[in-house]
C-alpha positions as CSV (number, residue, x, y, z in Angstrom):
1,X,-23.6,37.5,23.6
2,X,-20.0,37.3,23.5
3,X,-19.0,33.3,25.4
4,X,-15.6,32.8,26.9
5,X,-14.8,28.7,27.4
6,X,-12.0,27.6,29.6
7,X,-11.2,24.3,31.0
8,X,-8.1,22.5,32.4
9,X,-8.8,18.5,30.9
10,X,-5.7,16.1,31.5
11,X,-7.7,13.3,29.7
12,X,-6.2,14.4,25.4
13,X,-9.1,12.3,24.0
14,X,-11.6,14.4,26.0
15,X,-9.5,17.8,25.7
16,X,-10.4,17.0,22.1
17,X,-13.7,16.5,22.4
18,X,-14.0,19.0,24.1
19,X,-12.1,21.5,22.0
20,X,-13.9,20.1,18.9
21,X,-17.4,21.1,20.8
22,X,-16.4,24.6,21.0
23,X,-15.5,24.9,17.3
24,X,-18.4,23.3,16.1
25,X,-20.4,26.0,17.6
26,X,-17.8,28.8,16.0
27,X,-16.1,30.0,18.4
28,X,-12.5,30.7,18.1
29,X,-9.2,29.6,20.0
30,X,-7.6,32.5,22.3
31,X,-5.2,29.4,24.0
32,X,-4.7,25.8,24.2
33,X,-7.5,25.5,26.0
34,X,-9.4,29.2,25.9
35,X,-12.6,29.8,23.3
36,X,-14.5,32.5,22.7
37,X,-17.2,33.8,20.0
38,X,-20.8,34.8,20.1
39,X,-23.5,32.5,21.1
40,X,-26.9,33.2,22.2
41,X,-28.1,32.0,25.3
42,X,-29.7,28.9,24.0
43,X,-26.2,27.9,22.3
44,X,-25.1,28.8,25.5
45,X,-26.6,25.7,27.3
46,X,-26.7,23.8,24.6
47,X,-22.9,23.5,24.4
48,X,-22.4,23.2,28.0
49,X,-24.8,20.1,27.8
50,X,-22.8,18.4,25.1
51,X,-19.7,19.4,26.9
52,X,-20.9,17.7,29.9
53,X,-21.8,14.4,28.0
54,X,-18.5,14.6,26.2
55,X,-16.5,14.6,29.1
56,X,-18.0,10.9,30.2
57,X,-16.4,10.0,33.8
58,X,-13.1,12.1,33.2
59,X,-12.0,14.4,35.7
60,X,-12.0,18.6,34.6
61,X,-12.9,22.1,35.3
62,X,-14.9,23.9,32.2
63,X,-16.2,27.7,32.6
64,X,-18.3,29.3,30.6
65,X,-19.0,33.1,30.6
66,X,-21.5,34.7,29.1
67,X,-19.6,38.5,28.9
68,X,-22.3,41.8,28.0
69,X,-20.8,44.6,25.9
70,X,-19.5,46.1,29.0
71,X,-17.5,43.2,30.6
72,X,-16.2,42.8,27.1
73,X,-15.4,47.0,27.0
74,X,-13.5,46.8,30.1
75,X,-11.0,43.4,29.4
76,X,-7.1,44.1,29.2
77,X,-5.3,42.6,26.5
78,X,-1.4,42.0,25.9
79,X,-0.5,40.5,22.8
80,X,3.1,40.6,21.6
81,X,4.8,38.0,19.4
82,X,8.3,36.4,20.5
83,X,11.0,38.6,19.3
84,X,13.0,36.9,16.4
85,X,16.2,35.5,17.6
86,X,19.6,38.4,17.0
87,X,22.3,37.2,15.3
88,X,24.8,38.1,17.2
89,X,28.8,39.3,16.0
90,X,30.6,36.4,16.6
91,X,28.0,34.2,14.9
92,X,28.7,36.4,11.8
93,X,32.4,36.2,11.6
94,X,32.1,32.6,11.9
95,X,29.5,32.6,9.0
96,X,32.0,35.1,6.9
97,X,34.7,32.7,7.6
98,X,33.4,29.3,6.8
99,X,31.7,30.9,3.8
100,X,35.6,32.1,2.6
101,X,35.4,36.1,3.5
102,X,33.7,36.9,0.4
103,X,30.4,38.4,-0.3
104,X,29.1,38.1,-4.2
105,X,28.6,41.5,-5.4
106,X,26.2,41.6,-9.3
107,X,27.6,43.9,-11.4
C-alpha cells in the first residue's frame, strides 16, 4: 500500500534519523521532509516504531498515511521547475562591449 511520511523535526540530528528511517525502508523523497513508497502494513508499524525510538525525547509531529489505490487516483499534483533566469538586452550589450563587439565567425 502506497505510505506517505511527513514530519516537521527542528532537532537536524533527529530530522536525520528520521529521514534515514524512511529510506532504509525504500521510500522515496517528495520534500525536505515528505516520503512516500509502498509498504505493507507490517512495514507500516514497523517504521513508525523505529521512528518513535529514533526521535528519543525531541519534540516533532510525524504522519503516516497509508493511501488505497483510490486516495492515490484522486491526489492533485503541480510540478513545474523554476524557469531559467532571461538574459535580458542591456546585460547583452554589456557582454558585446566588454568582449570588444566582435563575434568569431569559422569559415
Amino acid at each position: 500500500m502506497r505510505t506517505l511520511v511527513i514530519y516537521d523535526i527542528s532537532h537536524d540530528g533527529t530530522r536525520t534519523k528520521i529521514a534515514d528511517a524512511c529510506l532504509d525502508y525504500g521510500l522515496e523523497r517528495l520534500q525536505q521532509s515528505a516520503f512516500i513508497g509502498e509498504l505493507s502494513p507490517s512495514q507500516q508499524r514497523e517504521l513508525f516504531l523505529k521512528m518513535r525510538q529514533r526521535l528519543g525525547r525531541h519534540g516533532a509531529n510525524i504522519q503516516l498515511f497509508a493511501l488505497d489505490e483510490r486516495a492515490w487516483a484522486s491526489r492533485r499534483v503541480i510540478i513545474r521547475a523554476e524557469p531559467m533566469p532571461v538574459e535580458d538586452e542591456s546585460q547583452r550589450v554589456q557582454k558585446e562591449a566588454s568582449d570588444g563587439g566582435e563575434e568569431s565567425a569559422s569559415s
